[in-house]
C-alpha positions in Angstrom: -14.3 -18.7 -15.7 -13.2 -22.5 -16.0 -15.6 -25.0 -16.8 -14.2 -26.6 -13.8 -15.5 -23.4 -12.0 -18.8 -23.6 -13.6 -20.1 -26.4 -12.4 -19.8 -25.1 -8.4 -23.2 -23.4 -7.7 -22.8 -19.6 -7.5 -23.3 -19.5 -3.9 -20.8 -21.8 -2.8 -18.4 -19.3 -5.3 -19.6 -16.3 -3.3 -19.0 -17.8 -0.2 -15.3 -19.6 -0.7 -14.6 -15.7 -2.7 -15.5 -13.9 0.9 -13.6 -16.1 3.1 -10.7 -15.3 0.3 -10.9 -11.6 0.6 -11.6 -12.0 5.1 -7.8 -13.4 4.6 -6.3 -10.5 2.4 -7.9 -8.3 4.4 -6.1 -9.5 7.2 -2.8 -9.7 5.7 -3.4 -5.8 5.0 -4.5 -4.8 8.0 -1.7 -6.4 9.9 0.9 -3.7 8.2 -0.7 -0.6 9.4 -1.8 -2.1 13.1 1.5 -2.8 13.3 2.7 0.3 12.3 0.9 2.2 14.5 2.2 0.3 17.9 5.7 0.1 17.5 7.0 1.9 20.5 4.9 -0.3 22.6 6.5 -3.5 21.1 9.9 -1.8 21.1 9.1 -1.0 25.2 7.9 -4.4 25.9 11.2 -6.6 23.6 13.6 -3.6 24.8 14.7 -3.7 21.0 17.1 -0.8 20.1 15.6 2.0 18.4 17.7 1.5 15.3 16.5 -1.8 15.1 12.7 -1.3 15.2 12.1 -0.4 11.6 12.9 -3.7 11.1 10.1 -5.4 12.6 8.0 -3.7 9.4 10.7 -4.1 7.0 11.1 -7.8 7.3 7.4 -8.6 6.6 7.3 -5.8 3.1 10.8 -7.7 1.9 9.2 -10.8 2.4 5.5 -9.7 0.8 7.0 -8.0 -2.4 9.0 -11.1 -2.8 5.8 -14.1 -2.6 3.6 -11.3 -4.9 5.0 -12.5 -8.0 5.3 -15.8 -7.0 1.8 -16.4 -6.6 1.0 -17.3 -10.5 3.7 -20.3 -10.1 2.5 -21.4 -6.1 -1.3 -21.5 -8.3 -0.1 -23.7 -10.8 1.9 -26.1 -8.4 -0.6 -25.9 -5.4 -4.3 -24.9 -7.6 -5.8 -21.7 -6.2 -7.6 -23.4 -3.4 -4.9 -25.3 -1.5 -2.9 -22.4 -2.4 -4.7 -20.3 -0.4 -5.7 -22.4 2.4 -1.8 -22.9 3.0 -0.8 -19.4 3.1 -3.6 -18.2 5.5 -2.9 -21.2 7.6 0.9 -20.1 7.4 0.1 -16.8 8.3 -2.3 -17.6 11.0 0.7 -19.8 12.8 3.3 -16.9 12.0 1.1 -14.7 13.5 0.5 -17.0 17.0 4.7 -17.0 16.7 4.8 -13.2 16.3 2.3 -13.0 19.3 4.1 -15.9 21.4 7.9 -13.7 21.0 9.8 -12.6 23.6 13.0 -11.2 21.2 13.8 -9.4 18.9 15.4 -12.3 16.9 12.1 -14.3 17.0 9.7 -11.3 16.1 11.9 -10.5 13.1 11.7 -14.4 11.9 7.8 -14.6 12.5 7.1 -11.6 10.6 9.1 -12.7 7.6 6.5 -15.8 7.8 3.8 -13.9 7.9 5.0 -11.6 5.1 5.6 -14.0 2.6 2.3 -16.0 3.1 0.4 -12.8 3.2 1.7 -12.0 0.4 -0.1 -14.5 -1.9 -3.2 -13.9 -0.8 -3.8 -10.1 -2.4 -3.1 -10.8 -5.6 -4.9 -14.6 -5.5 -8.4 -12.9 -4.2 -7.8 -10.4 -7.6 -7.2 -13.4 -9.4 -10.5 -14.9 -8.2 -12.7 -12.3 -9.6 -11.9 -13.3 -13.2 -11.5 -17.2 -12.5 -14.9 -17.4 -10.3 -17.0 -15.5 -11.7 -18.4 -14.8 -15.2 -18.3 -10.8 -16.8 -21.3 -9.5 -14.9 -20.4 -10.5 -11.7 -16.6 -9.3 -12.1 -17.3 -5.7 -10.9 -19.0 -6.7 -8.1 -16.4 -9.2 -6.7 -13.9 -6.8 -7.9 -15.5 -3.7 -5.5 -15.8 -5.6 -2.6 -11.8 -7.0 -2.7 -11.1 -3.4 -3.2 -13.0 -1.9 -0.7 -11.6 -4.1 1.9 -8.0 -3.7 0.0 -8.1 -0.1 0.7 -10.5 0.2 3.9 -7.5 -2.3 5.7 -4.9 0.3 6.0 -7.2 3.4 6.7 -8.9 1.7 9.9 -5.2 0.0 10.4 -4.3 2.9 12.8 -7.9 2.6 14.9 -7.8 -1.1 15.6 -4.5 -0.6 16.6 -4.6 2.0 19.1 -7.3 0.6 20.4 -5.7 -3.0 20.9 -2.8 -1.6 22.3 -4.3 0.9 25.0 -6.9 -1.7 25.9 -5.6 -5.3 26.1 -1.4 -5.1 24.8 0.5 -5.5 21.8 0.2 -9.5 21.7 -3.8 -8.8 20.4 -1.9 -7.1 17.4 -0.9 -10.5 15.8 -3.9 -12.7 17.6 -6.8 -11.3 16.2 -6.0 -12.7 13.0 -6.1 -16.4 14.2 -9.6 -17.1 15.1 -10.7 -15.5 11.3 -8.3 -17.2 9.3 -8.7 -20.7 10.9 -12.7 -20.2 9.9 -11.7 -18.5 6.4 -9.4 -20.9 5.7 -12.0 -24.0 6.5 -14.6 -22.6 4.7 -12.4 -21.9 1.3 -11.5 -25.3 1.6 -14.9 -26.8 1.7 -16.4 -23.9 -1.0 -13.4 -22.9 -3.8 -13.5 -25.4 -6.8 -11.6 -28.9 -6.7 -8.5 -28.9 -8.7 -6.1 -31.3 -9.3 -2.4 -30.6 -8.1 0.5 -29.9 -10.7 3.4 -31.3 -8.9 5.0 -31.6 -12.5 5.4 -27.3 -11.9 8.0 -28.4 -9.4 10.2 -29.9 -12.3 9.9 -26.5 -13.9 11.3 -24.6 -11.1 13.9 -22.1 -12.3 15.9 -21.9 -8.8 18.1 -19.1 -10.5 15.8 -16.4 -11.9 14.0 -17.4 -8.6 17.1 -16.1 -6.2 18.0 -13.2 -8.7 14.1 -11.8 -8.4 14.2 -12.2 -4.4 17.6 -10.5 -4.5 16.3 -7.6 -6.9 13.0 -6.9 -5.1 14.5 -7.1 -1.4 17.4 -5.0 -2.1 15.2 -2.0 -4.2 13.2 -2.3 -0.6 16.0 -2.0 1.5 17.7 0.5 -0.7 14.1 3.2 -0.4 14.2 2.4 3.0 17.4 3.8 3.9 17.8 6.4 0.6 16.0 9.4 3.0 18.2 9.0 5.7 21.6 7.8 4.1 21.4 9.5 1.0 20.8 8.5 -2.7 23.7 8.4 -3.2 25.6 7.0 -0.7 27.6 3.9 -1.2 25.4 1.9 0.9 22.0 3.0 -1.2 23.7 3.5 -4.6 24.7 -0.4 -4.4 21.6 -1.7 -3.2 19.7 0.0 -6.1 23.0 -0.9 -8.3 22.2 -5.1 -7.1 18.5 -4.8 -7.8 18.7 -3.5 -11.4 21.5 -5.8 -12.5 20.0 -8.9 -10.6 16.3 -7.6 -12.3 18.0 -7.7 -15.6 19.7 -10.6 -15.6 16.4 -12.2 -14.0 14.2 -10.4 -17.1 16.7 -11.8 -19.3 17.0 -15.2 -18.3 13.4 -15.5 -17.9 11.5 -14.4 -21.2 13.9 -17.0 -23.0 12.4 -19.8 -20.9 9.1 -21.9 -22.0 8.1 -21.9 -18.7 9.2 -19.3 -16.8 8.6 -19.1 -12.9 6.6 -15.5 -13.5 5.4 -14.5 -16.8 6.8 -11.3 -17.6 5.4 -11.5 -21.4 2.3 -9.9 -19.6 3.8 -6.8 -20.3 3.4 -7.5 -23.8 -0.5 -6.9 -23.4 -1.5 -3.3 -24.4 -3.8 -3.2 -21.8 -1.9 -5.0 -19.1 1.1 -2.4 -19.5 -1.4 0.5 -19.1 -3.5 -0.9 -16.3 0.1 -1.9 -14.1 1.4 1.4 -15.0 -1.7 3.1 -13.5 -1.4 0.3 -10.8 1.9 1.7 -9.9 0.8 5.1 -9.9 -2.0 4.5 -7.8 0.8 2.6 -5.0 2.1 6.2 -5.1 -1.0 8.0 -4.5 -2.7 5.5 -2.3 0.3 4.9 0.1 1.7 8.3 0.1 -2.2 9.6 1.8 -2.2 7.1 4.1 1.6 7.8 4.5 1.8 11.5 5.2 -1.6 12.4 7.1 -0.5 10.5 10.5 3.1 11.8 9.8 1.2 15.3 10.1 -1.3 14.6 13.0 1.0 12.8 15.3 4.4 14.7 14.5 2.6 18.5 14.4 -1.0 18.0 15.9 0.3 15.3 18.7 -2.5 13.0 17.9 -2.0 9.3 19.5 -2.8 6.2 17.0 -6.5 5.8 18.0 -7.2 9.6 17.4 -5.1 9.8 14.0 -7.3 6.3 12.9 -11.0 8.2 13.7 -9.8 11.0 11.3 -8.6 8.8 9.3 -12.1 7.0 9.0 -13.4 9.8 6.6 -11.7 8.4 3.9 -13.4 4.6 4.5 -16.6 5.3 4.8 -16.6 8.1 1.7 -14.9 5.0 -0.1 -17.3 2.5 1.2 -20.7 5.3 0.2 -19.3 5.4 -3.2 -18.5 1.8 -3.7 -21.9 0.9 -5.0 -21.9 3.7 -7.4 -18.5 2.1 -9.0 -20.1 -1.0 -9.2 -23.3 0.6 -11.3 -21.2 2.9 -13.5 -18.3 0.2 -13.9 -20.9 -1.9 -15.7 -22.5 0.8 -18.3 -19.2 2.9 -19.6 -15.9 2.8 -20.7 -13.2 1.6 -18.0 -10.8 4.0 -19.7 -13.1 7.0 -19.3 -14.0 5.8 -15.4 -10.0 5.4 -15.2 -9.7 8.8 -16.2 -12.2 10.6 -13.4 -10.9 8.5 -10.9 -7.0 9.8 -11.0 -8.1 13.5 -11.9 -10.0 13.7 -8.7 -7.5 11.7 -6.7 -5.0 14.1 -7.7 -7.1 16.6 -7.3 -8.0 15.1 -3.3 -4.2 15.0 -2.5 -3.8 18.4 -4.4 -6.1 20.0 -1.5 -4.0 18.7 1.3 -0.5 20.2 -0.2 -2.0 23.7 2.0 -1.5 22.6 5.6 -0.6 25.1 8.1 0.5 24.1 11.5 -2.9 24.5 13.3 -4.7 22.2 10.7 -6.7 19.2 11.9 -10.5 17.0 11.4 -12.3 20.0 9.7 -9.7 21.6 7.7 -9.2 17.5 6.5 -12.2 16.5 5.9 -13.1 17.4 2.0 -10.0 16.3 1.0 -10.3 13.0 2.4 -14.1 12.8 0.3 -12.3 13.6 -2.6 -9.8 10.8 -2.0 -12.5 8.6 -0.6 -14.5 8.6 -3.3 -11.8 9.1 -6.0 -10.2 5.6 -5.2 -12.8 2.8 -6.6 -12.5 4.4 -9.6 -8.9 3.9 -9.5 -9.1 0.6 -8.5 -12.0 -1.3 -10.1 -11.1 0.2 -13.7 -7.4 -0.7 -14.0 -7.9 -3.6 -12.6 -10.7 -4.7 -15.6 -8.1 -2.9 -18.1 -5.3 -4.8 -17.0 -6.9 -8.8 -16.4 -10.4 -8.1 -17.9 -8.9 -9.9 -21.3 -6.6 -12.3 -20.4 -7.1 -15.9 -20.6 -8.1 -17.8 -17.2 -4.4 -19.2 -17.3 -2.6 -16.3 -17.5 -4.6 -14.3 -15.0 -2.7 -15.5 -11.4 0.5 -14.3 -12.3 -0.6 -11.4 -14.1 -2.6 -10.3 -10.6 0.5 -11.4 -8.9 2.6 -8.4 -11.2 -0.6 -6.1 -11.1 -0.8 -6.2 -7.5 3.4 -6.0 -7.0 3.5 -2.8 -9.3 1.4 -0.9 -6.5 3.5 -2.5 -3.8 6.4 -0.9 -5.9 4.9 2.2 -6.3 4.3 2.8 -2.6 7.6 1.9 -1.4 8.9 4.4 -4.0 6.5 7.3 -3.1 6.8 7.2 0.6 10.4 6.8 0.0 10.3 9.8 -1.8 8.3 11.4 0.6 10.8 11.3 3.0 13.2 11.9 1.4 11.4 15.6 0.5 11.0 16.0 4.4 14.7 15.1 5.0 16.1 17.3 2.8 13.7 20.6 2.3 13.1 20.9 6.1 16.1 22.9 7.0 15.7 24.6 4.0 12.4 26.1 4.8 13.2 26.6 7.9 15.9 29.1 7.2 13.3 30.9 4.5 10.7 31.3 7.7 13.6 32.9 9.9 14.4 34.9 7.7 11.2 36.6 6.6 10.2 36.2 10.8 13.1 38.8 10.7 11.9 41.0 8.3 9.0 41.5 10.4 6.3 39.6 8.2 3.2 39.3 9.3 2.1 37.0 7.1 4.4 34.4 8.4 4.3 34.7 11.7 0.5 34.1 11.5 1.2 31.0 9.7 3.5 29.9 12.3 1.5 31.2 15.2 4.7 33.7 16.2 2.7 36.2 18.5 1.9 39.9 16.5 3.5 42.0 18.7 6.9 40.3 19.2 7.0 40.2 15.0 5.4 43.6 13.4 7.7 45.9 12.7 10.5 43.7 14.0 14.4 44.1 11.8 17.3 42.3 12.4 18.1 39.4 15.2 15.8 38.0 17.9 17.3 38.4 21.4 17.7 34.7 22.7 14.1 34.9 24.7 12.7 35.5 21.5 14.7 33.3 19.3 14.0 30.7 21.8 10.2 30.8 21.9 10.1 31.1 18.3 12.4 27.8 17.6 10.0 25.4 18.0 6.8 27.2 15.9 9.5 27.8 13.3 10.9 23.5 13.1 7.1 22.7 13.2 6.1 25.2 10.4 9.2 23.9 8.2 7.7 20.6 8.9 4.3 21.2 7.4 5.9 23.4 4.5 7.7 20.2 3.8 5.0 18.0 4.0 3.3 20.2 1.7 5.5 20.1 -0.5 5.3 16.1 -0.4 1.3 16.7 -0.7 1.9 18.5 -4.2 4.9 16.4 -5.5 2.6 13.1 -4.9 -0.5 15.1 -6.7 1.4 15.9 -9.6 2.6 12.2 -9.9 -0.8 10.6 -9.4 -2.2 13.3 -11.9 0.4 11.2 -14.5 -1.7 8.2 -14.4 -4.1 10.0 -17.1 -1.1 9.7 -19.7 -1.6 6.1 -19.8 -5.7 5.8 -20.3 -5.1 6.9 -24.0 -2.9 3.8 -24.7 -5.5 1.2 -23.6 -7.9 -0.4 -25.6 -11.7 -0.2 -25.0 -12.5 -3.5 -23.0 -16.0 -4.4 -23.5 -18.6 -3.2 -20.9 -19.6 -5.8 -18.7 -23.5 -7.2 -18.7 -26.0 -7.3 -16.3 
């Protein structure tokens, strides 16, 4: 905490803090509602199929690309104004978004609305260790990650119910009447600073353009790798562009005094170890909310409001557990809490990796607890690992690279993901007929084949059969696949406890 900080009475803190995280919890919750109502937008702008992906694309590119930045816009613009321009950006993006009748304009808007939303994740994480002294940390920590996390799991509820009740122009104007209030009341209660136009001077243009160009063409190139292939010319020189122009931008910017994000982060023990597990967690975290209304609307036929109230389990397990973060968080090691948190959330995706095709709420529900109450503990820990020593100054672009790498590790996992469905579908399609025509019970239970036309069965279905049976047998392959995704994700999230070893004990908060 600053001594500038200091002298702002606690409440006025708590109260500029919460209008902070009301913002990022917007910017999160846009993505998913989004998400979720596509088709009706695509209906409404008559916007090619092809071309709809892009509506979500355009705002990730543009996020991923302000995360980093946001140490530099703090320096330049002070935390406060800093974040009262970026919500007001992304409250007029969002009227734009709401207000456009093309494709053209929809596209522009949401690249607004990515990039100021994008500073205002990793600026709230930056507030818990520049507000607040160590025994308030936790708490200010918990409740950004609560809402961090809750955002995209009630994401698929508030858009459903938008859409089928009012239309798809609600999607982008519920967030101005909040952020107009949030961002007048973090003016009038986040600490005075004086602006650092001298930053401007500073500005390395360069490393600036080779970092957009690295991190938007890594985002393009996952986006299409499942469908193109990896190694298609296409996707091999996307990924080709973003690791030379990441190099070259690494490079250029760890010889520079002042650089435009401070990679020599990295060099902290702890900062490595909580980023990795911050990355890991991106995989984890994104790949759940990811593949579960891939599974209910694609095999169960759920519409977006009924995936989002199964989805709920997982919030309000989170949300129970929260307070119990907090209390622990504050009496034992973060390593050790670390350490629980990713076993059981591997352990909470492990238990969803045996889906058959009749699965739904009841067959979810434990595994969504595990997850639910799993995540704090992936969250608050790291998060103390990785910032919980840094100096005040270093501490916004640090978040801004903390809060990237599990932005990175999402894009990676779900791009993954699909890539697993893409390419073991057929596969395991092929395994089910076959078996199907070796008479296997087993199977044909798990694909809900009727008995009688399986037992005993040798040899070819006649085309009746065959054709009755084609559908159980793609939507089967599907969940196998999915399952697959399920375990692959568990097994990558369970990696996370390699890293706890190489952090150093942080001390234990008081209070």
């Amino acid at each position: 905490m600053t001594e500038r900080t200091a002298t702002v009475p606690p409440v006025r803190r708590w109260i500029g803090f919460l209008a902070m995280c009301l913002g990022m919890f917007m910017a999160i919750l846009d993505v998913q509602v989004v998400a979720t109502s596509l088709p009706t937008i695509q209906s409404a702008l008559d916007i090619h199929p092809d071309q709809m992906s892009w509506v979500q694309t355009a705002y990730l590119i543009a996020e991923v690309v302000a995360i980093p930045l946001t140490g530099f816009f703090t320096r330049l613009l002070t935390m406060r104004w800093l974040f009262a321009a970026s919500l007001s950006l992304f409250v007029i993006a969002s009227a734009g978004c709401a207000a456009s009748d093309t494709f053209g304009g929809l596209v522009f808007f949401r690249v607004v609305q990515g990039f100021s939303g994008g500073t205002l994740i990793p600026s709230v994480f930056s507030a818990v260790f520049i507000l607040f002294a160590d025994e308030r940390q936790a708490l200010a920590t918990t409740i950004a990650g609560v809402l961090a996390v809750l955002a995209p799991t009630i994401g698929p509820v508030v858009g459903g119910w938008l859409t089928e009740t009012y239309s798809w122009h609600w999607l982008f104007l519920i967030n101005i009447l909040p952020g107009i209030v949030a961002a007048l009341v973090a003016m009038r209660a986040l600490p005075r600073e004086d602006l650092d136009m001298a930053e401007l001077r500073h500005l390395d243009v360069l490393s600036l353009i080779l970092m957009a160009a690295s991190l938007s063409a890594l985002e393009l190139g996952l986006k299409e790798a499942p469908t193109s292939g990896w190694t298609s010319l296409y996707v091999s020189g996307l990924i080709g562009l973003s690791v030379v122009s990441g190099w070259v931008f690494a490079w250029r910017t760890l010889g520079r005094r002042m650089p435009v994000v401070e990679l020599g982060n990295f060099g902290d023990r702890n900062f490595l170890a909580g980023s990795a597990m911050s990355f890991i967690l991106g995989i984890g975290l994104f790949g759940s909310v990811y593949l579960m209304p891939v599974f209910l609307a694609f095999v169960r036929g759920h519409n977006a409001l009924e995936i989002g109230m199964t989805m709920l389990v997982t919030g309000i397990a989170q949300l129970i557990t929260a307070p119990i973060a907090v209390a622990l968080e504050k009496r034992m090691d973060a390593r050790l809490l670390s350490a629980l948190g990713f076993a059981l959330f591997a352990v909470g995706i492990g238990m969803s990796a045996f889906q058959d095709p009749q699965t739904d709420f009841d067959a979810m529900f434990w595994p969504q607890v595990v997850r639910g109450v799993a995540i704090m503990f992936c969250l608050l820990p790291p998060t103390r690992l990785a910032l919980g020593t840094l100096p005040p100054e270093r501490i916004p672009d640090a978040s801004g690279l903390f809060n990237l790498m599990r932005n990175l590790g999402g894009a990676i996992g779900i791009a993954l993901i699909d890539t697993i469905v893409y390419t073991r579908s057929g596969p395991l399609g092929d395994g089910i007929w076959d078996r199907l025509q070796a008479g296997d019970a087993d199977v044909a239970a798990f694909v809900g084949a009727p008995l009688a036309a399986i037992a005993g069965h040798r040899g070819a279905f006649d085309a009746d059969t065959a054709s009755m049976l084609d559908p159980l047998v793609q939507t089967a392959a599907t969940v196998q696949a999915l399952n697959e995704a399920w375990m692959v994700v568990a097994v990558l999230t369970a990696g996370a406890l390699l890293w706890v070893p190489f952090a150093r004990k942080v001390a234990v908060a008081a209070g």
